[in-house]
N, C-alpha and C positions, 0 to 999 in steps of 0.2 A: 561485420567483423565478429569473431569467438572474442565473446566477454573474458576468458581466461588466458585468450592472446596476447591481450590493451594490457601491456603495462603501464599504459596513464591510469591505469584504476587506480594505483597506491596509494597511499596517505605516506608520509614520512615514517612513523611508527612499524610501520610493515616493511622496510627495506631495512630497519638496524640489524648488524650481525645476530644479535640474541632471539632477534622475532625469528629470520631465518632459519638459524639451527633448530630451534624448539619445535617450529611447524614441520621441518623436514624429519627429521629424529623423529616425533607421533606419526604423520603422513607416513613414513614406511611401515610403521607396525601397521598401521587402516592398510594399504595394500595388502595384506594380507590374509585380512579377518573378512567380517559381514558388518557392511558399516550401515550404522540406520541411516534414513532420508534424515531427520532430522539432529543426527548425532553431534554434538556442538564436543570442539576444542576443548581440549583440558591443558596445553601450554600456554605461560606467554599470557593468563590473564588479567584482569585488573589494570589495563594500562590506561585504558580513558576512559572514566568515568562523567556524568553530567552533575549538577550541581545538589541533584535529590537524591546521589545515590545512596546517602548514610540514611538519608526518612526513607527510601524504599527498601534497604537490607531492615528497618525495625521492621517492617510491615510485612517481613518476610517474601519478600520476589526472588522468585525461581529468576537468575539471570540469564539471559543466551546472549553471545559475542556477533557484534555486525563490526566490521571493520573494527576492531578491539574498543567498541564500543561496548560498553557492559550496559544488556537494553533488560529490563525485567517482561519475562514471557507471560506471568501471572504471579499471586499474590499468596501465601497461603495465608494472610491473613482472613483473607477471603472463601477461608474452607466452609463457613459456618454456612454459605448459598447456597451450598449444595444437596445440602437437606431440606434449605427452604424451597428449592424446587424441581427437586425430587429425580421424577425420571425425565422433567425438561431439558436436564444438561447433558442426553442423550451417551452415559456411561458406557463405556467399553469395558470388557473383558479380557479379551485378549491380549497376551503381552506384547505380542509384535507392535500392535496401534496403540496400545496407554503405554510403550516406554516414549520418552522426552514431551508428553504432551499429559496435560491434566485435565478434569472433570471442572474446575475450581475455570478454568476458561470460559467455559460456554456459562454459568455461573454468572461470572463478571459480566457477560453478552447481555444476560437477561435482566443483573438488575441495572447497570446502563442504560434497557432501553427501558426500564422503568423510572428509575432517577438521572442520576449523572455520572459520567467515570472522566478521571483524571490519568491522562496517558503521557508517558515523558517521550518524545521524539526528539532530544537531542541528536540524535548519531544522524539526522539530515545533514545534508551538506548546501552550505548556505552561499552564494556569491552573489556581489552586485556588478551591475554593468553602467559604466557614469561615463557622460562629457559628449560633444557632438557628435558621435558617432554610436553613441548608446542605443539609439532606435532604430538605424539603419542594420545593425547588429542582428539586436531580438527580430527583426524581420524577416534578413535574411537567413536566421536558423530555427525559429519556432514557423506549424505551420500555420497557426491561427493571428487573426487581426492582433497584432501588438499596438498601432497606435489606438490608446484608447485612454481613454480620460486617466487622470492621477485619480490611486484611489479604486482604481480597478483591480481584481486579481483574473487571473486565465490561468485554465489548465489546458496545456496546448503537448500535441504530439510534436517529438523531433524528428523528422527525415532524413535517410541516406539516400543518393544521389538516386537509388532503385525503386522510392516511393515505401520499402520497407521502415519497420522502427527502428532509429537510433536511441531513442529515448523516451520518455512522459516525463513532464513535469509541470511545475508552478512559475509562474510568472506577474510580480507584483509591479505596479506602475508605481514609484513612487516620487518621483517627478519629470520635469518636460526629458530631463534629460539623465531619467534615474532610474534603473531597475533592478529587481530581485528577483533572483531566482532560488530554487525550494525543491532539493531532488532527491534520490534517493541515495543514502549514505553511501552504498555499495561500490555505484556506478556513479558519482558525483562528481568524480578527479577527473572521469571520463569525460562526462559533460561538459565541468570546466574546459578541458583540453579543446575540446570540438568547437565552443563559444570563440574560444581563444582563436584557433587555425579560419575562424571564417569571421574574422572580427574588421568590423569598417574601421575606416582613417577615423581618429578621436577617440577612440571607445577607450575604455579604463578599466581592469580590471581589479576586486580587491576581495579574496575570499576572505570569507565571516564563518565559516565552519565552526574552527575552535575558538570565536568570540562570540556568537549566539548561539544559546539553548531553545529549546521551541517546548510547550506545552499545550497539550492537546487537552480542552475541554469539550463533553459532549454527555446527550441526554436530552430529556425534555425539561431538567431543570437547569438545565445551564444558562440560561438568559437570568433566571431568577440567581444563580449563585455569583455571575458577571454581575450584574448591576448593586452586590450588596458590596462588592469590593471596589468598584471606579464609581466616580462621579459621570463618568459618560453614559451619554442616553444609547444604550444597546438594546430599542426596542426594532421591531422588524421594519419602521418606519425609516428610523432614524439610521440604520445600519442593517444594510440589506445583504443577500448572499452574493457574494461574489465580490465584497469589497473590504478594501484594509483600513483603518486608520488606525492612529496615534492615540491612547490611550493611558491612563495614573491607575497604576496598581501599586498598594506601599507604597506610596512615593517614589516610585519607579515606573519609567518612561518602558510600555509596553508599545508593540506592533503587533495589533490585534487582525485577524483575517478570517472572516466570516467561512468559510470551507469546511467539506466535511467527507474522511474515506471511510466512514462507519455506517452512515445510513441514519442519521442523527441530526439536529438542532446542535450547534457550537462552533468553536471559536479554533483556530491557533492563535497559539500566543507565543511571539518571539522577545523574546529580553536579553540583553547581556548578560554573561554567563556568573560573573560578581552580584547581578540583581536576583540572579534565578532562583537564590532560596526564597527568599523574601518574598517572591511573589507566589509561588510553590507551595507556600506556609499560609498566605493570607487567603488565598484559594480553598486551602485543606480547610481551615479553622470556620470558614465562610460557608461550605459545604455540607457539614454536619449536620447540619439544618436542614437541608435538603437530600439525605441521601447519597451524597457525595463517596464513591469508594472510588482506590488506586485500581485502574486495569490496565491489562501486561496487554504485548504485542502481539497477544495469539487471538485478541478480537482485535486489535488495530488491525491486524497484516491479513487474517483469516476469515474470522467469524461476522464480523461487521461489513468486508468488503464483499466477501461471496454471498453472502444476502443480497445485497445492492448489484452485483453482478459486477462491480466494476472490475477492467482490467487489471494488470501487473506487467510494469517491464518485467523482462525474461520471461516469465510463463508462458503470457497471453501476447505481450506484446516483443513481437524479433523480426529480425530482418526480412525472412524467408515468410512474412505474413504484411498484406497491406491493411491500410489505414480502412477501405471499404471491406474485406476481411473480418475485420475486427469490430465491426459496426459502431464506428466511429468516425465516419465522413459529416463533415459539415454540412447544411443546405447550401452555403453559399463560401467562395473560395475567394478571397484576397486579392487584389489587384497585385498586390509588393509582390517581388518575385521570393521564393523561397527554395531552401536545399530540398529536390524531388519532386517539384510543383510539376513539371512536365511528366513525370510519369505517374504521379496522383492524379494526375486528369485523362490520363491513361486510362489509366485504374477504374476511372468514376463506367467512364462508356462502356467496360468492360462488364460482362457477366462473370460476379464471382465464382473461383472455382470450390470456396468456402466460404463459410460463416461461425461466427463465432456464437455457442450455444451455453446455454445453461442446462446440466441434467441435476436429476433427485435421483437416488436408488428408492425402488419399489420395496425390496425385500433383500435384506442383509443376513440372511441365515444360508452359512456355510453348509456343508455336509457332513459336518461332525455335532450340527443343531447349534454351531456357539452362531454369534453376529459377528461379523466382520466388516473394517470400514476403510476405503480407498485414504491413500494415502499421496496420487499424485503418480503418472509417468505412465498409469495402466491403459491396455488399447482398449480401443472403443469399437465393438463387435455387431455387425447385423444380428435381425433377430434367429440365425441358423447358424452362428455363429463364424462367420465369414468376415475378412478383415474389410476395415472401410477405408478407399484409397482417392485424395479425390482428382479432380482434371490434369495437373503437376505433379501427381505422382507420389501428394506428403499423404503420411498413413493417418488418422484420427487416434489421438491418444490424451488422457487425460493430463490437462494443462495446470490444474490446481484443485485441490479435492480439501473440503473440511466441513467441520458441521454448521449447520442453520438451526439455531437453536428457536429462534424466533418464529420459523417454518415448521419446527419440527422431522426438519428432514436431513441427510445429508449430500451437498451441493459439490457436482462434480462441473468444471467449466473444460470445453474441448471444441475445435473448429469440425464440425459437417459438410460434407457437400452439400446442395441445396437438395436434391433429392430426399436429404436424412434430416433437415434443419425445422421441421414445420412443428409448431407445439402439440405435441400427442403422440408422436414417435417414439415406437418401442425398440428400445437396443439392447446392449448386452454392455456388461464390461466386467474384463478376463482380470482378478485381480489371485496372486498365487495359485495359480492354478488352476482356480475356481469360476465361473462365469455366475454373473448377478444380474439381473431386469434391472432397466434405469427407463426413464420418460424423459423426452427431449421437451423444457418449460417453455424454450423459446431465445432469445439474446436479450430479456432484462432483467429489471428487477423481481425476484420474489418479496422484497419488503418492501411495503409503501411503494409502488413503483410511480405513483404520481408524485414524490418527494414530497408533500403535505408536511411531514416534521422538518426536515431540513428547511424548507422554507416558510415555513410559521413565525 
């Protein structure tokens, strides 16, 4: 299904008279002009805010709108990094690529993966699934093992009936007949909806959206700035990756989840959105100590993930791509039946007609001598400059493109035929006009790819 077809996407906020006209009224002037990939709304803002947003406007955060969710992109308080390192933060020129994007990003990338950053992911959409039918539920719509101990977390793909993605997300066990789900704000209401329409007898549902805020801790001092604010033992013994529990921050009942979409050591932390300063504050004031700065969404969503390789609904992950595609097949597949089990096993016996790749650009100099840097949507060109199409007929075009500050390079992600997929493959990619060298690294990580800090 066209994500802009679902109208379950909504939130209530987006269907009032005043949202409508505002967005419609700007929306026809954009039909007319040249609108950037990133060009963010100027109607209709400031309608949900999270509980940090007055300490992130002192700290100066550039804001951008997810579901009138006001998310800070980057910090300018954080401009001072940029000198500390220097040409790390891999600077643009060009107006076309530094409009809606800052240097002060990649910045925040690098002292995060020096110290620690503090990221607000409120605009997740939060629901739980409770009562006898709670498990048979999460079974029959996520594709990975749901019965698993309380205290578990999974990150599991959604299927549509085609073996294509309906979704990614989070999946927290938190009792025999409790669980949480952790998605993405965008596409949240959708998810909801899907849980709902394939939900067993007993299941209950109770969205937590607008009642928890989530804060994202990460770095290699986040265990050290965790343990100076709870009394719970958060050593890699006691609280391993891929597990939630129950934790006292301020005096407030935190739901702590060992995870991580940056390529890092840390935590989410979900709190009630009344406790969310409070605990926001004791974090901050705890951090100091350790190097603790605010980072925006453009190392959450960009710089931290395309390091790591990991996917994205919509980019990387959509209907028209399978789960083996995507190089994300499990070794082993579920007894419980689930939505698109029979054609994921399909899928597995089959010879992909793609893979999903990770490139670097070789060389960024345009022909007027400036550098230029992909931005997302560009095709992906043999080395003579010939389109790449592969078995089904889809063309090869860049799925997500931004910088790897920690590489040093800049990380373009796009599915290959297998022909074109091996690491050391030389291509092309056609961005305005211009055709650039890129090297194909392979389908993982450029950073830590043995996870070594996440799991320390």
């Amino acid at each position: 299904m066209l994500h802009a077809s679902d109208i379950a996407r909504f939130y209530p906020e987006q269907t009032t008279t005043k949202h409508i006209k505002d967005r419609a009224s700007e929306g026809f002037n954009k039909t007319y002009g040249i609108v950037h990939p990133a060009e963010q709304w100027s109607s209709n803002r400031g309608v949900r805010k999270s509980p940090y947003y007055d300490r992130e406007a002192e700290l100066g955060a550039v804001f951008y709108e997810t579901v009138l969710w006001e998310r800070p992109f980057w910090y300018e308080s954080n401009a001072g990094l940029v000198e500390k390192y220097g040409d790390a933060v891999m600077p643009r020129t060009a107006e076309w690529e530094s409009r809606w994007w800052s240097p002060i990003i990649n910045a925040e990338h690098l002292q995060m993966r020096e110290t620690a950053g503090l990221v607000d992911l409120t605009a997740f959409a939060i629901f739980d699934i409770t009562g006898p039918g709670a498990l048979a539920t999460v079974q029959r719509v996520c594709m990975r093992q749901m019965d698993v101990a309380v205290g578990k977390v999974v990150y599991t793909p959604v299927l549509a009936p085609n073996g294509g993605f309906r979704s990614d997300l989070t999946v927290m066990r938190l009792g025999d007949d409790h669980f949480r789900v952790v998605t993405g704000g965008a596409h949240g209401m959708s998810d909801l909806k899907w849980f709902k329409d394939h939900a067993a007898e007993g299941a209950t549902f109770t969205n937590l959206t607008d009642a928890i805020s989530t804060i994202g801790l990460w770095g290699p001092n986040a265990r050290a700035i965790l343990s100076a604010v709870t009394d719970a033992d958060v050593s890699n013994d006691a609280f391993g990756f891929g597990t939630c529990r129950e934790i006292t921050i301020a005096g407030k009942t935190v739901l702590a989840s060992r995870i991580s979409y940056v390529g890092d050591l840390g935590w989410e932390l979900y709190v009630p959105m009344a406790d969310g300063l409070a605990v926001w504050d004791a974090i901050w004031a705890a951090g100091q100590a350790h190097g603790l700065i605010p980072v925006g969404i453009g190392v959450y969503g960009t710089t931290g993930r395309l390091e790591k390789g990991y996917r994205a609904y919509g980019p990387e992950l959509e209907g028209d791509f399978t789960v083996v595609e995507a190089g994300m097949a499990p070794k082993k597949i579920k007894d419980a039946d689930f939505i698109g089990k029979e054609a994921h096993l399909r899928h597995r016996e089959e010879a992909p007609a793609a893979t999903m790749c990770l490139l670097t650009v070789d060389d960024h100099t345009s022909s007027t001598g400036e550098k230029r840097y992909m931005m997302g949507g560009e095709p992906i060109l043999t080395k003579d400059g010939q389109p790449i199409t592969d078995a089904h007929g889809r063309r090869s075009y860049v799925t997500s493109a931004g910088s790897g500050p920690s590489v040093g390079k800049h990380i373009l992600m796009t599915y290959l035929p297998p022909e074109y997929s091996a690491p050391g493959t030389h291509l092309l990619v056609e961005y305005l006009g211009e055709q650039y060298p890129v090297t194909v690294s392979g389908s993982g990580a450029l950073f830590d790819p043995n996870n070594d800090r996440i799991l320390s």
